[in-house]
N, CA and C atoms as an extended XYZ file, in Angstrom:
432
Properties=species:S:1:pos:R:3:atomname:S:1:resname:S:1:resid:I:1 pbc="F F F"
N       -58.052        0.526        8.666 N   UNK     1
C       -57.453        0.275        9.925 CA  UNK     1
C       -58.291       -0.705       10.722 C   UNK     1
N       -57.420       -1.250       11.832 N   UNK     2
C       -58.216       -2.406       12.361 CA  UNK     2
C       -58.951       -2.157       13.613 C   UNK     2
N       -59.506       -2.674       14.257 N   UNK     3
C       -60.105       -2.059       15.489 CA  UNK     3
C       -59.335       -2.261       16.535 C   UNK     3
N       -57.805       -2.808       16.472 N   UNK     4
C       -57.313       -3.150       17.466 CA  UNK     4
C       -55.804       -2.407       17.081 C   UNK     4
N       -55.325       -1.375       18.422 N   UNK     5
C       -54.334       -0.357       18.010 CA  UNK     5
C       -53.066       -1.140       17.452 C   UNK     5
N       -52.109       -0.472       17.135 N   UNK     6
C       -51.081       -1.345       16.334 CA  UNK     6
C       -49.599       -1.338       17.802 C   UNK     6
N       -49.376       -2.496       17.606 N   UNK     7
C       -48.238       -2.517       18.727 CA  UNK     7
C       -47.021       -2.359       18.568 C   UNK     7
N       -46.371       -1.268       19.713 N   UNK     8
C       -45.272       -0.758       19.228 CA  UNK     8
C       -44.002       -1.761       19.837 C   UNK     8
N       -43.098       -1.755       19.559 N   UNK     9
C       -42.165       -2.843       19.884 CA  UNK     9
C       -41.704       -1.661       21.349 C   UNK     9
N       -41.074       -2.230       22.504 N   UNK    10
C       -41.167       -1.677       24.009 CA  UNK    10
C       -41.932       -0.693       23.861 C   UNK    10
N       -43.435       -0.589       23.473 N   UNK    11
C       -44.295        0.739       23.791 CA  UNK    11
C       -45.563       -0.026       24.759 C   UNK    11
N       -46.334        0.930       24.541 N   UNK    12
C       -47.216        0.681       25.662 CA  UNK    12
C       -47.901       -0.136       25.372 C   UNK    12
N       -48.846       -1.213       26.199 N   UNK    13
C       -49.306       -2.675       25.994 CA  UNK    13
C       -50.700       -2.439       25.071 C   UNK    13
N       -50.976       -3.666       25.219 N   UNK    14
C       -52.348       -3.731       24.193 CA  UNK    14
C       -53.504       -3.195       24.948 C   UNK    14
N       -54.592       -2.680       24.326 N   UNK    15
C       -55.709       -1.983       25.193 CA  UNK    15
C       -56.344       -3.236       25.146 C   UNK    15
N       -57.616       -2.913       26.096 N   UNK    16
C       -58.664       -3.815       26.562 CA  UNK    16
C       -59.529       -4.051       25.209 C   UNK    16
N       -60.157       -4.808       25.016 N   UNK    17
C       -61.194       -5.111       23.590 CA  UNK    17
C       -62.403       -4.222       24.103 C   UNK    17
N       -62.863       -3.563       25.057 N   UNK    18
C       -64.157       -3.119       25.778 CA  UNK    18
C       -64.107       -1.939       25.026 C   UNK    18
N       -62.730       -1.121       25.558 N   UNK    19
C       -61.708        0.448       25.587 CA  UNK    19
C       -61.671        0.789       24.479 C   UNK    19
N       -62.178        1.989       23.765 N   UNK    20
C       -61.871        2.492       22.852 CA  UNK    20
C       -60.434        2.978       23.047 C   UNK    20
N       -59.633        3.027       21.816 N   UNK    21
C       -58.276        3.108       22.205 CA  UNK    21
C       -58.203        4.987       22.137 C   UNK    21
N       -57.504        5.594       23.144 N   UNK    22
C       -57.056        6.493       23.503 CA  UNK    22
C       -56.535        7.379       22.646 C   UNK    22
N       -56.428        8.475       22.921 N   UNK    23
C       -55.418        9.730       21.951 CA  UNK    23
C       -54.424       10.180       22.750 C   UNK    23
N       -54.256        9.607       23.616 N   UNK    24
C       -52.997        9.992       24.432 CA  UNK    24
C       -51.697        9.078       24.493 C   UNK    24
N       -52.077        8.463       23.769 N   UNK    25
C       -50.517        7.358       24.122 CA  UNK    25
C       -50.289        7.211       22.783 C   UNK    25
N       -49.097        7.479       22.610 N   UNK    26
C       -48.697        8.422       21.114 CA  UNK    26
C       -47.653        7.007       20.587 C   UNK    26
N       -47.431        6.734       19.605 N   UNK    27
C       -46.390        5.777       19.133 CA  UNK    27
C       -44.978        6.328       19.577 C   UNK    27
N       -44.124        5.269       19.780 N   UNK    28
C       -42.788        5.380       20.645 CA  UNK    28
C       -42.055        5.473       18.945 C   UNK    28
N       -41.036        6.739       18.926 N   UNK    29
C       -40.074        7.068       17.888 CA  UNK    29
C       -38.565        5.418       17.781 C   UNK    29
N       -38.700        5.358       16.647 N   UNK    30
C       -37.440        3.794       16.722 CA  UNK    30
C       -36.066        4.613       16.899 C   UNK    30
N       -35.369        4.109       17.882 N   UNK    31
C       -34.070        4.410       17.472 CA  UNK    31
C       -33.017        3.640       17.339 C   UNK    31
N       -31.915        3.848       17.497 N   UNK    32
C       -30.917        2.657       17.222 CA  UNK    32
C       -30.586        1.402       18.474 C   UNK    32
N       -31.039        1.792       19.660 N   UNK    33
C       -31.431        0.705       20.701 CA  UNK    33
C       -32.217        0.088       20.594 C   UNK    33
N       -32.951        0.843       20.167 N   UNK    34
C       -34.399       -0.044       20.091 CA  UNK    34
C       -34.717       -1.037       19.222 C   UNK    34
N       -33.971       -0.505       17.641 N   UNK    35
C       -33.710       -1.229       16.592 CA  UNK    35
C       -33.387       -2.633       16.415 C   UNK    35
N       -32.286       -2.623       17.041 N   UNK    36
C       -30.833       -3.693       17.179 CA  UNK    36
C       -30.753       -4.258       18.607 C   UNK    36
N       -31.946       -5.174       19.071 N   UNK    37
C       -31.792       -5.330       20.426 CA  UNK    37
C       -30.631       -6.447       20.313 C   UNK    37
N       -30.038       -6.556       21.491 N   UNK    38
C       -29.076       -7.344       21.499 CA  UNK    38
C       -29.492       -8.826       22.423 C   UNK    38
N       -29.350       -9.536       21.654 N   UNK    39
C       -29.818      -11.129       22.168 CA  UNK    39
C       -28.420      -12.017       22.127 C   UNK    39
N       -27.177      -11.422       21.824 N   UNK    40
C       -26.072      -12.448       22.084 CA  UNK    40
C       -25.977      -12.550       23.494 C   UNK    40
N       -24.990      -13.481       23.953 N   UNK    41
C       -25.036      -13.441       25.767 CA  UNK    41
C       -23.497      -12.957       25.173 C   UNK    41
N       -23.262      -12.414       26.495 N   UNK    42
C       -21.779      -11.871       26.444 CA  UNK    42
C       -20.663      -12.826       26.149 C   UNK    42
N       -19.550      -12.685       25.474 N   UNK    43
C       -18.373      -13.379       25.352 CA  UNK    43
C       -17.632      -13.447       26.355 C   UNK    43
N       -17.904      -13.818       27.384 N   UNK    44
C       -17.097      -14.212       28.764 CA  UNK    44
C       -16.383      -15.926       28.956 C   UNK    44
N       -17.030      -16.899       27.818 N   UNK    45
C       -16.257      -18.411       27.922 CA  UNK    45
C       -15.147      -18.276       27.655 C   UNK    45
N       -14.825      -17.606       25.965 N   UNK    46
C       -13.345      -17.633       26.009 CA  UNK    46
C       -12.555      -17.258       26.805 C   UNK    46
N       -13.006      -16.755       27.742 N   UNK    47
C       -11.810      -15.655       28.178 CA  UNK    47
C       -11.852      -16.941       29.503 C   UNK    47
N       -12.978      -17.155       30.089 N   UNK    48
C       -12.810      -18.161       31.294 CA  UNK    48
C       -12.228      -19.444       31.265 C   UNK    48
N       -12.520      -19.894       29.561 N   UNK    49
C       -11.864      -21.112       29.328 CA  UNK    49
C       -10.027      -20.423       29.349 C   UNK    49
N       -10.121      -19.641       28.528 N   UNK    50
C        -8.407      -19.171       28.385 CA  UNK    50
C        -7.834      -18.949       29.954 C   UNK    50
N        -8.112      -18.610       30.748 N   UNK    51
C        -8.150      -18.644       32.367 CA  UNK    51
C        -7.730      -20.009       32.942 C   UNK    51
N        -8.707      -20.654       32.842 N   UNK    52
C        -8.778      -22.514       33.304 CA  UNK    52
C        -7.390      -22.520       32.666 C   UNK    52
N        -7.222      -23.051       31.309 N   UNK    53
C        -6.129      -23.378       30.908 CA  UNK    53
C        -4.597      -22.861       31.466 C   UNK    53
N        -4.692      -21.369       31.694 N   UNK    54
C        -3.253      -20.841       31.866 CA  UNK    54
C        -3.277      -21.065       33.579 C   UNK    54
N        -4.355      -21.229       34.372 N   UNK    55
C        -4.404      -21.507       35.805 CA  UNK    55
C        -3.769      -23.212       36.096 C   UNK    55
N        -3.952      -24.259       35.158 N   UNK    56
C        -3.556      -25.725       35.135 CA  UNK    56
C        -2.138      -25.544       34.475 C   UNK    56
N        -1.950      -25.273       33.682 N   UNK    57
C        -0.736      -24.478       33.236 CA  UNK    57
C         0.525      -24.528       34.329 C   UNK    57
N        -0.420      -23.447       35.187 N   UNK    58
C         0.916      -22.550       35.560 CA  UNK    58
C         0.963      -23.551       36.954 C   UNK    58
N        -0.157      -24.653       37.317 N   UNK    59
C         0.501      -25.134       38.207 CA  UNK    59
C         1.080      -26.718       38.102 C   UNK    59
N         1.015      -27.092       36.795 N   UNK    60
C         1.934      -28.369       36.254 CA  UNK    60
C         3.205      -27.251       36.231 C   UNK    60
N         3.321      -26.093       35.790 N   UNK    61
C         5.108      -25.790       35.595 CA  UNK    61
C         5.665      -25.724       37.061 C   UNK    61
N         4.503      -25.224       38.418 N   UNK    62
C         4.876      -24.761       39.610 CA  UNK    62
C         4.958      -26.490       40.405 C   UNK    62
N         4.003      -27.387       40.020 N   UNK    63
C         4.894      -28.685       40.470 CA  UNK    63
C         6.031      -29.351       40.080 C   UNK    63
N         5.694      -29.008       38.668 N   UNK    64
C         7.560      -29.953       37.980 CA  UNK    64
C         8.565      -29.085       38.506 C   UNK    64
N         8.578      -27.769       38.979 N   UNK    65
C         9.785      -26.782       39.650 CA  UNK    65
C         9.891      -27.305       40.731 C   UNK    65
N         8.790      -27.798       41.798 N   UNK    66
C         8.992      -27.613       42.881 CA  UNK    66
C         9.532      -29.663       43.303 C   UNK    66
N         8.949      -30.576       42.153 N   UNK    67
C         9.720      -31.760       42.359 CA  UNK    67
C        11.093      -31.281       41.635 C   UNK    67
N        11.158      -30.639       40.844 N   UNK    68
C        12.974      -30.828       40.572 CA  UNK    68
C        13.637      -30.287       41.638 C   UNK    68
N        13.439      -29.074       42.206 N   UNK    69
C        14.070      -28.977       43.454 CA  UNK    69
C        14.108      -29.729       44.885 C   UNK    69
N        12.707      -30.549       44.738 N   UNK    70
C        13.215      -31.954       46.081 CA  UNK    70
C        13.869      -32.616       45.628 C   UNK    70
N        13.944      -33.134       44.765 N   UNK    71
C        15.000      -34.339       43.689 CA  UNK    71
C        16.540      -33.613       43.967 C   UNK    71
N        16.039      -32.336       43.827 N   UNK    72
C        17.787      -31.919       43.767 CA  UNK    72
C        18.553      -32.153       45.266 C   UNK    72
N        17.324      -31.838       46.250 N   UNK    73
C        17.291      -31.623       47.717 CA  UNK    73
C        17.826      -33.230       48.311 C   UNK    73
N        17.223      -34.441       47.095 N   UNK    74
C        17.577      -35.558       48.123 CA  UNK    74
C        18.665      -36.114       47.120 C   UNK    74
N        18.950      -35.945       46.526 N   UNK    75
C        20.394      -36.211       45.770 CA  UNK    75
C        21.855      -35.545       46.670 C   UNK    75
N        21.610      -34.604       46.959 N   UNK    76
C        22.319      -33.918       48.094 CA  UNK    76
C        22.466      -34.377       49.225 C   UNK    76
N        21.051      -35.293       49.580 N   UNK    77
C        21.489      -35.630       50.579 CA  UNK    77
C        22.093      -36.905       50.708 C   UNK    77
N        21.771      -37.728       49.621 N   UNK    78
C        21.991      -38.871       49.391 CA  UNK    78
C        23.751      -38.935       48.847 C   UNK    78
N        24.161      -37.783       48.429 N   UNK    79
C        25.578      -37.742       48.332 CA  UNK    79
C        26.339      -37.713       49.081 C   UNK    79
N        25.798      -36.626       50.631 N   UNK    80
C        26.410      -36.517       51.640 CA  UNK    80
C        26.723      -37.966       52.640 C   UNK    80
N        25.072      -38.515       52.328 N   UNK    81
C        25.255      -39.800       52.957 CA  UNK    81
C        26.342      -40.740       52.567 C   UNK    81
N        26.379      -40.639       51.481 N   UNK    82
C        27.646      -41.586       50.826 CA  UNK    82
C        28.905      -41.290       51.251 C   UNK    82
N        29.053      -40.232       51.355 N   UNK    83
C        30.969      -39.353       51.524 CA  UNK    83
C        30.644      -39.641       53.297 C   UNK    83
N        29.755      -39.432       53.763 N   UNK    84
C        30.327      -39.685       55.544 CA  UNK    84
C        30.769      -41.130       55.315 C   UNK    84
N        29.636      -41.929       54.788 N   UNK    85
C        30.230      -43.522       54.984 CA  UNK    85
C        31.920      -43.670       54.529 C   UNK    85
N        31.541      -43.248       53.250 N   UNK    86
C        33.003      -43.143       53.074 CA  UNK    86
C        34.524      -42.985       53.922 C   UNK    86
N        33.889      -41.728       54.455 N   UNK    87
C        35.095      -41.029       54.947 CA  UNK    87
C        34.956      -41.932       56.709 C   UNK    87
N        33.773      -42.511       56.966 N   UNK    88
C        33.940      -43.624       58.282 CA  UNK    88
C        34.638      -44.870       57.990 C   UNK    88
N        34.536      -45.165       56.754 N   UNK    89
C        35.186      -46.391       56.017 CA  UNK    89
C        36.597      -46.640       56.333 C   UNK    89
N        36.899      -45.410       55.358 N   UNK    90
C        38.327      -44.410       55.266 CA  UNK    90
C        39.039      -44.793       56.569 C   UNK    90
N        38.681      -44.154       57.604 N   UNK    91
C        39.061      -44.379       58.472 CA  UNK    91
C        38.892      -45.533       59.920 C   UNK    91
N        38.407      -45.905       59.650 N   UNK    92
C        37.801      -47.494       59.976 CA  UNK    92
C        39.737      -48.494       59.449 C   UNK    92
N        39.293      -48.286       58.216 N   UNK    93
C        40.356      -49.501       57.402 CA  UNK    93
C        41.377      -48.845       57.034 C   UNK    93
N        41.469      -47.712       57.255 N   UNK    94
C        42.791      -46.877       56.847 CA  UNK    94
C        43.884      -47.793       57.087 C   UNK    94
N        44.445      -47.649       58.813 N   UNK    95
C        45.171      -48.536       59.886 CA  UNK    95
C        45.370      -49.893       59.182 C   UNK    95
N        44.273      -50.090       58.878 N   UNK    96
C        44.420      -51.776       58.782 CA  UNK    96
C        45.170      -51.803       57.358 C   UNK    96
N        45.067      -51.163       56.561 N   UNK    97
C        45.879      -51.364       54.733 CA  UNK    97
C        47.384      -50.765       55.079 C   UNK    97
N        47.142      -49.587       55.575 N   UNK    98
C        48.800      -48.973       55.546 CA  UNK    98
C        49.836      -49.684       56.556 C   UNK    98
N        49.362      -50.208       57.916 N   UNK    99
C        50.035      -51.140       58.947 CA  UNK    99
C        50.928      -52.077       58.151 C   UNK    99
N        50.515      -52.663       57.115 N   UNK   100
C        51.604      -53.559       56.481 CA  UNK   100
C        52.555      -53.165       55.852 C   UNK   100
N        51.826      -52.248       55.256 N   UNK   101
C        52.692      -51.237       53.996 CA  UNK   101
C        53.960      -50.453       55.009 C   UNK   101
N        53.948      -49.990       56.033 N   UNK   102
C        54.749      -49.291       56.764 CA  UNK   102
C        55.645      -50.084       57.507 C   UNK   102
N        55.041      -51.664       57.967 N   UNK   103
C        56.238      -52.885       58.393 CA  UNK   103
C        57.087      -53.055       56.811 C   UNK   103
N        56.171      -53.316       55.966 N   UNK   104
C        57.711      -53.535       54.756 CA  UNK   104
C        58.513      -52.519       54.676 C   UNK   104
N        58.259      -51.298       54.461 N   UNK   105
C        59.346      -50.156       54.378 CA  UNK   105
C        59.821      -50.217       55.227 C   UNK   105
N        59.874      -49.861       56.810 N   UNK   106
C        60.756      -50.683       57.925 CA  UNK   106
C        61.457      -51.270       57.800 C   UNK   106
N        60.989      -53.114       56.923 N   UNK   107
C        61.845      -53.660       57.167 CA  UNK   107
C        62.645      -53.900       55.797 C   UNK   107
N        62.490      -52.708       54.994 N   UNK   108
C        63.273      -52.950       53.932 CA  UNK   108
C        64.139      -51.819       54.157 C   UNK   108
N        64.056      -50.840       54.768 N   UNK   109
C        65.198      -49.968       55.238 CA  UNK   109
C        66.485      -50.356       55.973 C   UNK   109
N        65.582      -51.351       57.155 N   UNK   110
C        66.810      -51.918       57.785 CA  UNK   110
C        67.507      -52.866       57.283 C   UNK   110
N        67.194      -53.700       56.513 N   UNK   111
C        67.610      -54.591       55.568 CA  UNK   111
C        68.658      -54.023       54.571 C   UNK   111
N        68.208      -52.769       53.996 N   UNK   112
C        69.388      -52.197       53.346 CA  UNK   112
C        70.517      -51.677       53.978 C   UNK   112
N        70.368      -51.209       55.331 N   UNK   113
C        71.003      -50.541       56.244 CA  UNK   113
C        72.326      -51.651       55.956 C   UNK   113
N        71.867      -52.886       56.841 N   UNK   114
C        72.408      -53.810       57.131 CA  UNK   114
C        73.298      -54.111       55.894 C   UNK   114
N        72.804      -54.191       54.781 N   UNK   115
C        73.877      -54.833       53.658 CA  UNK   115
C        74.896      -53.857       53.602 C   UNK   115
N        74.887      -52.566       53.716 N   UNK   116
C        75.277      -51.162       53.481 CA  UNK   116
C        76.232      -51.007       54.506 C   UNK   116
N        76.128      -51.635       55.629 N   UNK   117
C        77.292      -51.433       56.566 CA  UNK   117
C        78.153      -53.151       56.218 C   UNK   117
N        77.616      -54.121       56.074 N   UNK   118
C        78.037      -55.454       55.756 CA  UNK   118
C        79.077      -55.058       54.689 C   UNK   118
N        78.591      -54.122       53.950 N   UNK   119
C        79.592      -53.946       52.455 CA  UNK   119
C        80.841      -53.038       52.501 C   UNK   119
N        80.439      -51.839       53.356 N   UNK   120
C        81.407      -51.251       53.598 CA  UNK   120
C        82.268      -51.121       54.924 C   UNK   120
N        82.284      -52.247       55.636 N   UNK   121
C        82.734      -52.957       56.797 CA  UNK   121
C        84.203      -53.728       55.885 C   UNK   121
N        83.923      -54.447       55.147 N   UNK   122
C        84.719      -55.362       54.822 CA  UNK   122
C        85.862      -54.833       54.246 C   UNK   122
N        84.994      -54.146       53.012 N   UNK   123
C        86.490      -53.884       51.994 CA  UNK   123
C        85.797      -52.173       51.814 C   UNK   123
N        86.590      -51.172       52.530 N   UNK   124
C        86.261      -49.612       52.768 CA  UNK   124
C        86.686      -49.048       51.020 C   UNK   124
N        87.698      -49.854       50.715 N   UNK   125
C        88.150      -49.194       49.860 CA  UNK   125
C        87.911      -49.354       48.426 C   UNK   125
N        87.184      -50.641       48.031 N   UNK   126
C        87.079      -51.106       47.047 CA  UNK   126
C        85.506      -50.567       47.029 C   UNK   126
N        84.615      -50.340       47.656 N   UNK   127
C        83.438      -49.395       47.467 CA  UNK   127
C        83.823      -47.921       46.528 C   UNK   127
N        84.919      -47.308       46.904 N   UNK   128
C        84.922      -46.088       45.797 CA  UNK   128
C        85.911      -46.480       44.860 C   UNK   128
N        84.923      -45.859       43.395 N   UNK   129
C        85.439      -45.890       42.058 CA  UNK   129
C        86.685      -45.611       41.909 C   UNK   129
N        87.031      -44.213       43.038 N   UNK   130
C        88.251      -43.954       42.735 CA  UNK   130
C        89.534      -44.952       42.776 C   UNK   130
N        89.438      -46.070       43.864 N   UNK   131
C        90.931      -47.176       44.133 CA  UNK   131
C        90.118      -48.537       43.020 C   UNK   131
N        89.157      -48.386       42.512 N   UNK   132
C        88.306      -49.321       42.051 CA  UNK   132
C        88.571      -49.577       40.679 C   UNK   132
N        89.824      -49.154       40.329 N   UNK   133
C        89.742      -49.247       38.020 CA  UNK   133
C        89.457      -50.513       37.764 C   UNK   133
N        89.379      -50.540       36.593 N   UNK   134
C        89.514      -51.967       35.623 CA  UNK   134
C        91.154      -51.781       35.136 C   UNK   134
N        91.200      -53.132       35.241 N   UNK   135
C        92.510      -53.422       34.027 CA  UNK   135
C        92.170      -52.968       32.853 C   UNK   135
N        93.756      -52.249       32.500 N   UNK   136
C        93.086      -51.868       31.158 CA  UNK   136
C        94.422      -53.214       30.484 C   UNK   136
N        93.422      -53.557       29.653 N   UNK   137
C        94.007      -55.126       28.632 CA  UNK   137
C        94.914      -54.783       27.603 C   UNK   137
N        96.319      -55.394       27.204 N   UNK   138
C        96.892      -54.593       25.940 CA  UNK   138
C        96.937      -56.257       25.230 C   UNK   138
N        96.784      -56.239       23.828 N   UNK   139
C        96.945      -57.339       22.975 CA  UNK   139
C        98.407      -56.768       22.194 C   UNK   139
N        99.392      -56.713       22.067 N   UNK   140
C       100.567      -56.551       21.250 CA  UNK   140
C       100.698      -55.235       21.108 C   UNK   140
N       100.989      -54.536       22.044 N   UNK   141
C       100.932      -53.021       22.158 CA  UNK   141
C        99.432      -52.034       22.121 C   UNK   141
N        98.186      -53.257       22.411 N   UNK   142
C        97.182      -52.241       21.735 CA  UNK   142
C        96.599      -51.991       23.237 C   UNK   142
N        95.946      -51.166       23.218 N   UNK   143
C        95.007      -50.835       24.682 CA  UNK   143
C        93.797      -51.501       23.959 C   UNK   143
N        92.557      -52.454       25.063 N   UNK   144
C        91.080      -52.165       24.764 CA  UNK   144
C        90.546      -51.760       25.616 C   UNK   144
């Protein structure tokens, strides 16, 4: 044996070189802690990296939701804008397209009026089919 006590892994420290070594400080029993110290660092990246990721994630899906619904918001409005013009248009030029359209029927009503009494003014009777026949034609006894 050596003159210098034998060191126990977490036991008590080394004596002085002066100090005869002691009978009281007894060797520490190994057990399974003591054995197998643990020197990994904890597995906490994956889980923080897996975090980061589903946190960027979830807010590219929460901006593309929230531009499709302004997009939807100004399409709406941009439709509405269109149909008022429209419907100011509408009525703006309404007057002005149908005004003509309503002098010709006018004056194609009275125009017919007019032939319509011109026609049956003259000859009352030759207007109905009934005093109105055709000759009927005979060639040598024949009717055509």
């Amino acid at each position: 044996m050596s003159e210098f006590p034998e060191i126990q892994p977490f036991g008590p420290g080394p004596a002085s070189h002066n100090a005869e070594p002691s009978g009281e400080a007894q060797p520490v029993e190994k057990t399974a802690e003591t054995v197998a110290p643990n020197t990994e660092p904890p597995q906490n990246s994956p889980n923080l990296t897996l975090a980061i990721l589903a946190g960027v994630g979830a807010g590219f899906l929460l901006g593309y939701l929230v531009s499709r619904y302004e997009q939807t918001i100004l399409r709406q409005t941009k439709l509405d804008a269109f149909l008022e013009a429209a419907h100011d248009w509408i009525e703006e030029q309404g007057p002005k397209i149908t005004e003509p359209i309503r002098h010709g029927l006018q004056s194609t009503s009275s125009t017919v009026e007019q032939a319509i009494k011109k026609v049956g003014a003259s000859n009352p009777l030759e207007s109905l089919n009934l005093f109105n026949r055709p000759k009927r034609r005979k060639f040598l006894g024949v009717e055509f």
